[in-house]
N, C-alpha and C positions, 0 to 999 in steps of 0.2 A: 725238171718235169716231174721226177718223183714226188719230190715234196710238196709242187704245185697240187697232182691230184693226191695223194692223201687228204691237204686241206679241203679240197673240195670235197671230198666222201665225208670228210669232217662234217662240213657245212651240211652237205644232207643229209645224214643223220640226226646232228641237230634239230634241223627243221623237220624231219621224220616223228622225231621225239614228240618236237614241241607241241607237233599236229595231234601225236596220241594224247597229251596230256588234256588238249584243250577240249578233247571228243573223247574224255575217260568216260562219262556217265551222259547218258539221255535218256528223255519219255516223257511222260506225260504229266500236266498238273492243273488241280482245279480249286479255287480258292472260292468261300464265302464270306463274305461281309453283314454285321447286323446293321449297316448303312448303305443305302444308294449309292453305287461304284459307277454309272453312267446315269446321270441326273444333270437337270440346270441348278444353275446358282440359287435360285431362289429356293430348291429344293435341297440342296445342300445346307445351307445356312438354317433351314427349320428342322436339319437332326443334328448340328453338329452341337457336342457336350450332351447331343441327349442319349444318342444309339450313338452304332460302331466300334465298340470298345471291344466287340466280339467278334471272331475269325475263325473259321475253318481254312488248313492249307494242308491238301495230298501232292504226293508225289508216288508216283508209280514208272518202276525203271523196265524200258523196254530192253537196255543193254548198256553193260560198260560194268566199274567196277567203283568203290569207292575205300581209299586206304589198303588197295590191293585185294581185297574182301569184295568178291562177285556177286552182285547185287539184281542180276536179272528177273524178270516177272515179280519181283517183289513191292510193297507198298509200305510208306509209313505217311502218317496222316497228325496231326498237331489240330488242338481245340486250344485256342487260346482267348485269355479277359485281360483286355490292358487296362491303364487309368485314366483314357482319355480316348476321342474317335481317332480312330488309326488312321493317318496321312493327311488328319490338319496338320495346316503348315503354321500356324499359329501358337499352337499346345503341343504339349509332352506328353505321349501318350504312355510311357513308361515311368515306372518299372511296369513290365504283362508278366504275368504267368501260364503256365503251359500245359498239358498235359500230353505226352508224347505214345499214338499208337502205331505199332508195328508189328508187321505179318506174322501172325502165328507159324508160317513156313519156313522163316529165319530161326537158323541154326543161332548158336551164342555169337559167333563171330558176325554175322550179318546182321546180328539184333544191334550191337555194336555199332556197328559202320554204319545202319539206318540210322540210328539218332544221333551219329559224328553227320554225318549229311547234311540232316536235317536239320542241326542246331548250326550249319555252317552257313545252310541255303536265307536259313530265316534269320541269322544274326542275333542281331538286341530282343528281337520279337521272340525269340525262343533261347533265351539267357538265363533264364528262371525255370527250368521245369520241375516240376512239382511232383510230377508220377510218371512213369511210363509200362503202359502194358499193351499187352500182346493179346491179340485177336485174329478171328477170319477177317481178309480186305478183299475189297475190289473195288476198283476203279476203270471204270471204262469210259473211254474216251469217242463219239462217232466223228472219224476225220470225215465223213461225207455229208453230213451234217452238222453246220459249224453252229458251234455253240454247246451241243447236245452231249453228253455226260453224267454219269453214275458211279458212286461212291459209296458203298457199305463199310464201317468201319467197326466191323463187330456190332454190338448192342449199343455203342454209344455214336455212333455219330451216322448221320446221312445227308448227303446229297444228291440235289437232282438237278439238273440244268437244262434250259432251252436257247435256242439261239434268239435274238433282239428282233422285234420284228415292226412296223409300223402301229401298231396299235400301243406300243410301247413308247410313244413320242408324247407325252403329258404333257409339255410347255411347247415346245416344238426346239428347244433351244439345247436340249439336250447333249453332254459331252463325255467322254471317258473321265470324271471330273479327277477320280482317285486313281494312281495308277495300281498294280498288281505292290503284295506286300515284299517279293522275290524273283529275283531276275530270272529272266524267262526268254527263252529264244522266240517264242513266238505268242502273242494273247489277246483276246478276243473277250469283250464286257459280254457278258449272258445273264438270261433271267435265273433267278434259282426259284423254281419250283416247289421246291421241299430242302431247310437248311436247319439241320437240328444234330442238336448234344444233349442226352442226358446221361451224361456219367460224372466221376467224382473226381477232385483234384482243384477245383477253379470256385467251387459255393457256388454257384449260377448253373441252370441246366435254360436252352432256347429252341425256339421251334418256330420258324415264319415261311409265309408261302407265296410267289408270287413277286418278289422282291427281283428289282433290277440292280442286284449285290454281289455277281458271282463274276469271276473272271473263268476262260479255259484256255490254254495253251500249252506248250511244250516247253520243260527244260533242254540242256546241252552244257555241259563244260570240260 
């Protein structure tokens, strides 16, 4: 019987563990596209090789930590130019390059663990970064209006998002055609309103308005 329940306190502890690990980090994220991310095929197929090669992706941590490095209220934010539209399944949109911003409120250690994160969350997509600086962020998410979202990323980046609405049905045939560029526990296609980078690292600065290119959701892992 001893030995019996030690394994079992074994066992949940374990599963104790496993549970903290998998719900180390959570919060919010909001990605832009210089391509139609909820479009029909016919509208897909007349941008692709032309736009998309450009991406905005924040991540803003409600709680949790990453590499042990407490990470809360903080944001870091990626402007990325690949060499092809991001998630034809056809073309190789890499090598991309990067440029990686993070909260001026990060200490050196959490400036750290934001862009280990963040080149974890984005993979291949953020393989290459090229600069990484520090700015004022915010990112705010409205859970009570889906879709709806605000992103300042210092002087170089902004977004704005709304949720998808009937007047936003241009063929009628319309689908999530691209999925999100990062796994994401929860995500939702949105108009972006305002989706712009002028800063340095990539040669390209973009600005478009009105585009149905914006994803919103929540990380968790």
């Amino acid at each position: 019987m001893h030995g019996r329940g030690l394994a079992l306190i074994g066992v949940g502890v374990l599963a104790f563990t496993t549970s903290l690990c998998a719900q180390q980090i959570r919060g919010d994220y909001v990605e832009t596209r210089s391509a139609d991310v909820y479009t029909g095929q016919c509208f897909a197929n007349g941008e692709v090789n032309l736009v998309g090669n450009e991406a905005i992706l924040a991540w803003h941590v409600q709680s949790g930590s990453w590499d042990g490095v407490p990470l809360a209220g903080l944001t870091v934010a990626a402007a990325v130019r690949a060499s092809g539209t991001l998630g034809d399944p056809y073309e190789n949109p890499y090598p991309a390059h990067a440029v990686l911003i993070v909260d001026e409120q990060a200490n050196s250690q959490q400036r750290a663990a934001l862009v280990a994160f963040a080149q974890q969350m984005g993979g291949e997509l953020l393989g290459h970064v090229k600069q990484v600086i520090s700015a004022p962020m915010e990112l705010v998410v409205n859970h009570e209006q889906h879709g709806m979202a605000w992103l300042r990323a210092g002087e170089f980046a902004i977004v704005q998002t709304r949720g998808i609405n009937d007047k936003d049905h241009l063929c009628g045939n319309e689908v999530t055609y691209y999925p999100p560029l990062t796994e994401l526990a929860h995500s939702m296609p949105a108009v972006a309103l305002t989706d712009s980078y002028q800063g340095p690292g990539l040669g390209v600065d973009w600005e478009s308005h009105g585009k149905r290119s914006a994803f919103v959701g929540t990380f968790a892992r």
